[in-house]
C-alpha positions in Angstrom: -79.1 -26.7 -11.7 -78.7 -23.2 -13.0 -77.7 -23.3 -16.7 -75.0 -20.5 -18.1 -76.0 -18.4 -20.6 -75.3 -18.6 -23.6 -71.5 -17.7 -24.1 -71.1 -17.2 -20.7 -68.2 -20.4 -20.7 -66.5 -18.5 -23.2 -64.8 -16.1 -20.6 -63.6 -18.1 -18.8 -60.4 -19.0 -21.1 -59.3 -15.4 -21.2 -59.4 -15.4 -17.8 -56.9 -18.5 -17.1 -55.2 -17.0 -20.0 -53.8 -14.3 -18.4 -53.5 -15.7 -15.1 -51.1 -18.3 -17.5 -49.5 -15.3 -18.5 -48.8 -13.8 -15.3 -47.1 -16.9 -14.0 -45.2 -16.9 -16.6 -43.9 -13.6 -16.8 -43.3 -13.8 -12.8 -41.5 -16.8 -13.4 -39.1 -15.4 -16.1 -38.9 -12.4 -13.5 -37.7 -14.6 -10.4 -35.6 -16.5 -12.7 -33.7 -13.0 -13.7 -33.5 -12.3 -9.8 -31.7 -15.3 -9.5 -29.6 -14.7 -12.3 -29.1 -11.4 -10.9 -27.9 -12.7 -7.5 -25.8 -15.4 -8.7 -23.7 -12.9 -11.1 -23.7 -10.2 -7.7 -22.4 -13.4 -5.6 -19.6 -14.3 -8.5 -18.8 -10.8 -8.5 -17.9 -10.2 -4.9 -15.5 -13.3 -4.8 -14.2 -11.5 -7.5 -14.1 -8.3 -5.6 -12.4 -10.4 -2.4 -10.1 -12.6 -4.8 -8.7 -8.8 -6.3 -8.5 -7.7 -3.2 -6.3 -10.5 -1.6 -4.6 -11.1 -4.3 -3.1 -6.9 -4.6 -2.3 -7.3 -0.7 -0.6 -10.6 -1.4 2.0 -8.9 -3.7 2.9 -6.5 -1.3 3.5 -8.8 1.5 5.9 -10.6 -1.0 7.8 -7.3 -1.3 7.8 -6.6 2.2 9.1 -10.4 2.7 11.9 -9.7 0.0 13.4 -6.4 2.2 12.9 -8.7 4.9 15.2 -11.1 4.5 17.5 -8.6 3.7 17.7 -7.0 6.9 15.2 -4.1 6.4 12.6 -3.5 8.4 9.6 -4.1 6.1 7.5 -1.8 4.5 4.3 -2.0 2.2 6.6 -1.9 -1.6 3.7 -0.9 -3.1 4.0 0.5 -7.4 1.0 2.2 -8.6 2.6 1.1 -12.1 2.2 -2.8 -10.6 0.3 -3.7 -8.1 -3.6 -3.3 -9.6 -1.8 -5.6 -12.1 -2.4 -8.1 -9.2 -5.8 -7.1 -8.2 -7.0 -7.4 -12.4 -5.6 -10.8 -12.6 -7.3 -12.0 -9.8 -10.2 -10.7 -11.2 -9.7 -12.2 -14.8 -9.9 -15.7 -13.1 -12.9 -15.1 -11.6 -14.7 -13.6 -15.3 -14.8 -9.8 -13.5 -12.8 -6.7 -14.3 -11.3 -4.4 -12.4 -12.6 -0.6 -12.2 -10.8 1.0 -9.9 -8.1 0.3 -7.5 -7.0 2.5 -4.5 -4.3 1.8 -1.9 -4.9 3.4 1.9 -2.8 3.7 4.9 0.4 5.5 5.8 2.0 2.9 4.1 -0.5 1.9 1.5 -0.9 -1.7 3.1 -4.8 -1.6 2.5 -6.2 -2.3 -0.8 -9.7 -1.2 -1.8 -10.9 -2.4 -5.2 -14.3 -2.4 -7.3 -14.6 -4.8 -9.5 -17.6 -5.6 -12.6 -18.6 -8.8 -13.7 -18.0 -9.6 -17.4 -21.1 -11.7 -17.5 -24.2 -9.7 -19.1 -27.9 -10.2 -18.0 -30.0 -9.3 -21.0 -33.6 -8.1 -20.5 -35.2 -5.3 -18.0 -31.9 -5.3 -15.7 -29.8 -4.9 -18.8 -31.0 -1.0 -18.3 -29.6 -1.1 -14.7 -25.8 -1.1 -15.0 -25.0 -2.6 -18.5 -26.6 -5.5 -16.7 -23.7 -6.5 -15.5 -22.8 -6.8 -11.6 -20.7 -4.9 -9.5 -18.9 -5.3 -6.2 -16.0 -3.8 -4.0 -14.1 -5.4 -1.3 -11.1 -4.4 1.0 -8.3 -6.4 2.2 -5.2 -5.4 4.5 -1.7 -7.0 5.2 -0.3 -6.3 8.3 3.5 -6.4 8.6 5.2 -7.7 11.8 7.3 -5.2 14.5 10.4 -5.5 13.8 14.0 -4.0 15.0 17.4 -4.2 13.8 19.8 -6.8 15.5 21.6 -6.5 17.2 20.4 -2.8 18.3 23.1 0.2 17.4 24.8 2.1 19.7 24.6 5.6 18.5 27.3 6.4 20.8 29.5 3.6 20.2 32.6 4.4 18.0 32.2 0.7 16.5 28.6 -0.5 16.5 28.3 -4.1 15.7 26.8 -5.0 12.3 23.4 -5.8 11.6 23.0 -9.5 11.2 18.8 -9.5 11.0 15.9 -8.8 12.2 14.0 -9.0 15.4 10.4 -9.0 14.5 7.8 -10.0 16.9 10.1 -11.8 18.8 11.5 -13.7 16.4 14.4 -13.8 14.7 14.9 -13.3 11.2 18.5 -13.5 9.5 19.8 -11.7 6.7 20.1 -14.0 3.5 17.0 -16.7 5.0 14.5 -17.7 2.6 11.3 -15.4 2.3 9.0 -18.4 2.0 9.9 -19.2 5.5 8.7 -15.9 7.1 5.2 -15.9 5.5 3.5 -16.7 8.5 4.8 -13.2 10.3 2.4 -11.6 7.8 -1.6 -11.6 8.2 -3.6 -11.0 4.7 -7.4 -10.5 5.2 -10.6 -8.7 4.0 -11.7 -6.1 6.2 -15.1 -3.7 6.5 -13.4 -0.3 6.1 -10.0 1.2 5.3 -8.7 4.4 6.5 -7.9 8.0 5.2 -5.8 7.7 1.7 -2.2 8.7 2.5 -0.4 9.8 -0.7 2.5 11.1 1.4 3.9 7.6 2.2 4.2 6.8 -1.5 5.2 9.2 -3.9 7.6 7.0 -6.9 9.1 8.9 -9.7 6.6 10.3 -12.4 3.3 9.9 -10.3 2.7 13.2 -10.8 1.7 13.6 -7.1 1.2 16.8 -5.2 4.7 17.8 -3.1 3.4 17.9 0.6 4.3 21.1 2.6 7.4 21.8 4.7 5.2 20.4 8.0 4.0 17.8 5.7 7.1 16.3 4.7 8.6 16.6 8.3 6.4 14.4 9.6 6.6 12.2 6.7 10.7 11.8 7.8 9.6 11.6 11.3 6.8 8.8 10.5 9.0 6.7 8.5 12.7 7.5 10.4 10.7 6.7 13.5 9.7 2.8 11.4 12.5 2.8 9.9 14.7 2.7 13.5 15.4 6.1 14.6 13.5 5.2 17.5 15.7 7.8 20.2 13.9 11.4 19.9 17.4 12.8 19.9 18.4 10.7 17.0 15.2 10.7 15.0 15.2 14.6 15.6 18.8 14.5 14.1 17.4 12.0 11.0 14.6 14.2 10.3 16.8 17.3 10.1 19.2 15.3 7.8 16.4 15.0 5.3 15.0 18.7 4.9 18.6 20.2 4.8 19.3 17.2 1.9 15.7 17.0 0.4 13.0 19.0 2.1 11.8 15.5 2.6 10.6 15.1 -1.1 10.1 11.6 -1.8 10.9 12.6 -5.8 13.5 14.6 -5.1 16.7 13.5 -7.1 20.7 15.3 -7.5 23.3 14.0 -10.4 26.7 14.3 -8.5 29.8 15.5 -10.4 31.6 12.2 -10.7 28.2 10.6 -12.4 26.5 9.4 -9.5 22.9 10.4 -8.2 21.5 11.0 -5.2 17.6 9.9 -4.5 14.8 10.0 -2.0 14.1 11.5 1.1 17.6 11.0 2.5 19.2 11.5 -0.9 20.7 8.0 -1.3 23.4 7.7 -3.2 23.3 5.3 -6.1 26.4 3.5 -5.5 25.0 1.4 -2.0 22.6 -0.2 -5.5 19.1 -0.1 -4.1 16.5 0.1 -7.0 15.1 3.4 -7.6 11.5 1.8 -7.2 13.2 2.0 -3.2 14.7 4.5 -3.1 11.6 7.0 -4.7 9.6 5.3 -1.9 9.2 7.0 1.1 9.6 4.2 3.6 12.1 2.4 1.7 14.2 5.5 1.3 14.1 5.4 5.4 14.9 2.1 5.7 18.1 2.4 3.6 19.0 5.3 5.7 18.9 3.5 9.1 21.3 1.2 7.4 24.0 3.1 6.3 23.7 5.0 9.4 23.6 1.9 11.6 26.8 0.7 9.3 29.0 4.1 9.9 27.6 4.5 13.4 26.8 8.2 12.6 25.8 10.3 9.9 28.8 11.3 8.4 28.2 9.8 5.2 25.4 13.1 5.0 27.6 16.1 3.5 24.7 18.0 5.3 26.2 16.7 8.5 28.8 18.3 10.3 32.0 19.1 8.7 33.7 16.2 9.3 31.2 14.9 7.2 31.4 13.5 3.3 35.3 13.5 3.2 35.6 16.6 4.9 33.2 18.8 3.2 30.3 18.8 5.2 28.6 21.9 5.9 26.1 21.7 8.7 23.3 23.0 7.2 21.0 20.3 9.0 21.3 23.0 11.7 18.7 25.3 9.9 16.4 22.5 10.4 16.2 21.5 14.5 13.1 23.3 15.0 11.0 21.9 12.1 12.5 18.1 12.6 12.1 18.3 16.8 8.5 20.0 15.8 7.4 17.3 13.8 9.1 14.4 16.0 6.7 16.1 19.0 3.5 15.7 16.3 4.4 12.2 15.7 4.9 11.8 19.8 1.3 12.9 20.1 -0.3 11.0 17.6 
């Protein structure tokens, strides 16, 4: 047999000793990918448990002006709800980076969470090496209509004593736990357009939509709300641009110390919470009732001059065109 030269036995060992080095390195590499896709995984039930949980909160809103006899809407607080979404996220060891609410009626939530977990090494230059995930998650609310139904034409309409919604019915004064099931919470692949017309609460410093704008606003939400008649929801929409060119912030302090808020300038002595009453749909929904309650919208000193003890002046009027304009737009769509 051939013999090896002398020192030839010698190279071998570096040989295997950086073939041992490879593995090794290739191991600690896999072992970081794993790492890696373990802290991604924790990070998106993070993502989906932030998600869930800001939706979750609004459906208990919604299932609070249910049970009151108000058609429900998405009560969403930019001052609250990512409070929701974070805490969610703190139980899963993420934090929140962003929150955004979509929708007419802000019902979708779209959040980005990080992990707080920290992967030291190469992927520490990718990220902070920490892992980051978004997820989306929508509530959607039940059809629902005052009952009974008012007469608009009736001299006394009968009082409002709940809520039809999707065929069942839903007194005023029932407990909210029992309703839960009228309302569907789940993740979803894509949310729509970001509507910051729907939801526009004191001191958000949101831009004030245009005249068009903020007629279809009133028409979108009258329309939800139960000014479901053209005739009447024209008259409702006209109501509101002669009282607040249908600004969600708009707000007057009345001479005997009372204020008047919202779209349909509320006044504050019917005591719904400003957090309502700066919200668009809420604003709407309080609306419907005190109209539904008189049987007209007398109550409106922008009415006729019957109206608001007498001193009603009729300058809804002004405001046919735009209101039946934007009731047509809202037709179409």
């Amino acid at each position: 047999m051939k013999r090896y030269k002398r020192g030839e036995e010698g190279g071998v060992y570096p040989v295997f000793l950086v073939a041992f080095m490879v593995v090794i390195a290739m191991a600690a590499v896999l072992m970081h990918v794993g790492k890696a896709g373990d802290m991604r995984t924790r990070a998106q039930t993070a993502a989906d448990a932030a998600a869930l949980g800001a939706v979750a909160e609004i459906r208990d809103r919604a299932l609070g002006l249910l049970v009151q006899g108000m058609i429900p809407w998405a009560g969403y607080s930019p001052e609250t709800t990512p409070d929701a979404a974070r805490r969610y996220a703190k139980r899963n060891d993420a934090t929140v980076t962003h929150v955004d609410h979509r929708g007419i009626f802000a019902n979708y939530a779209v959040v980005d969470v990080r992990g707080d977990e920290r992967l030291q090494g190469i992927f520490e230059k990718f990220r902070g090496g920490r892992a980051e995930a978004d997820a989306i998650a929508k509530v959607d609310f039940p059809e629902c209509t005052p009952f009974p139904l008012a007469d608009p034409l009736g001299e006394n309409p009968a009082a409002i004593r709940g809520l039809l919604c999707d065929g069942t019915y839903v007194p005023i004064g029932s407990s909210p736990k029992t309703w839960i099931r009228l309302f569907t919470i789940r993740l979803v692949a894509k949310a729509p357009k970001k509507e910051p017309l729907a939801i526009s609460p004191l001191g958000t410093g949101r831009q004030v939509p245009s005249s068009a704008g903020s007629a279809d606003l009133c028409a979108q939400v009258g329309f939800n709300a139960g000014f479901r008649e053209r005739h009447l929801l024209i008259t409702a929409v006209a109501v509101a641009l002669a009282e607040s060119s249908c600004r969600p912030t708009a707000q007057n302090t009345n001479t005997n110390g009372t204020g008047d808020f919202g779209l349909w300038q509320i006044n504050s002595i019917h005591g719904y919470p400003l957090s309502c009453l700066y919200n668009a749909q809420c604003n709407a929904n309080a609306a419907y009732r005190i109209y539904s309650d008189s049987g007209n919208f007398l109550p409106w000193c922008t009415y006729e001059k019957p109206a608001c003890g007498g001193v009603g002046n009729g300058s809804y009027r002004q405001h046919i065109t735009a209101a039946t304009a934007a009731v047509d737009r809202l037709g179409k769509a």
